[in-house]
N, C-alpha and C positions, 0 to 999 in steps of 0.2 A: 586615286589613292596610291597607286603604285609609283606616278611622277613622283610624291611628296616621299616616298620610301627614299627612291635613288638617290634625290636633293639631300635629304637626309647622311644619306651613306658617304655621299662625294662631300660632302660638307665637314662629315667626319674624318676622311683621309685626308685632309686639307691642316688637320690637328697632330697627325702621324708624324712631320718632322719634328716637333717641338718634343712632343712625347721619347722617341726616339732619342735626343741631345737629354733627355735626362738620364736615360735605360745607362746607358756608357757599354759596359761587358755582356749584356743579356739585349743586344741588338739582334743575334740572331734568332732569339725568339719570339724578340716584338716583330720581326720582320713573316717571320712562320707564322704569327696569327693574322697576320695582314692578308698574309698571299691567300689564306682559304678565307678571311671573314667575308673582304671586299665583295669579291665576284660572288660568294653566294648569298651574300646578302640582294646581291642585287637583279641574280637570278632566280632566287628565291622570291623574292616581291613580285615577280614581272610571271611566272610561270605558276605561281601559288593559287593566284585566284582564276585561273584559266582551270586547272586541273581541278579545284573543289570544286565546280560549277557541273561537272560531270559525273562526280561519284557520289553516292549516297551520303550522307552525315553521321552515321553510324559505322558504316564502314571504315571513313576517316578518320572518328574515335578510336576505333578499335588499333588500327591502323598505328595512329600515334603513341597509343599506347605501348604497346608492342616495341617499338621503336624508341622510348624513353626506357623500356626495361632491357633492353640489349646494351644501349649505350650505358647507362648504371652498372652493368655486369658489368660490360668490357674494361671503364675507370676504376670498377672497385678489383678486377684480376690483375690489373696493371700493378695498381696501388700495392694491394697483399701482394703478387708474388714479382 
């Protein structure tokens, strides 16, 4: 599963210049989401199911949880202030 991830990923950045000759002025931020999606997409597929394999299922619920309510904070403090 994790091959089909990467294939995936690389397949996608294969679409990046095209996308890019459209952006024109906002290259610098198509290029800022590139630089973090790429690599953790593809460190995330490759390391993701090594680490649940170890941790309880619950704890990893909670875990994400937790982790979806910090990131919501931290876009919505951005946002208002």
């Amino acid at each position: 599963m994790s091959v089909l991830i990467s294939a995936v990923t690389m397949a996608s950045v294969e679409r990046i210049p095209r996308l890019l000759g459209l952006l024109g002025d906002k290259l610098d931020i198509a290029l800022s989401i590139v630089a973090f999606t790429v690599p953790g997409v593809t460190l995330g597929a490759q390391l993701a199911s090594r680490v649940a394999s170890h941790i309880p299922q619950h704890v990893l619920e909670r875990r994400l949880c937790v982790q979806f309510i910090l990131v919501a904070a931290r876009t919505l403090g951005e946002v208002i202030l």
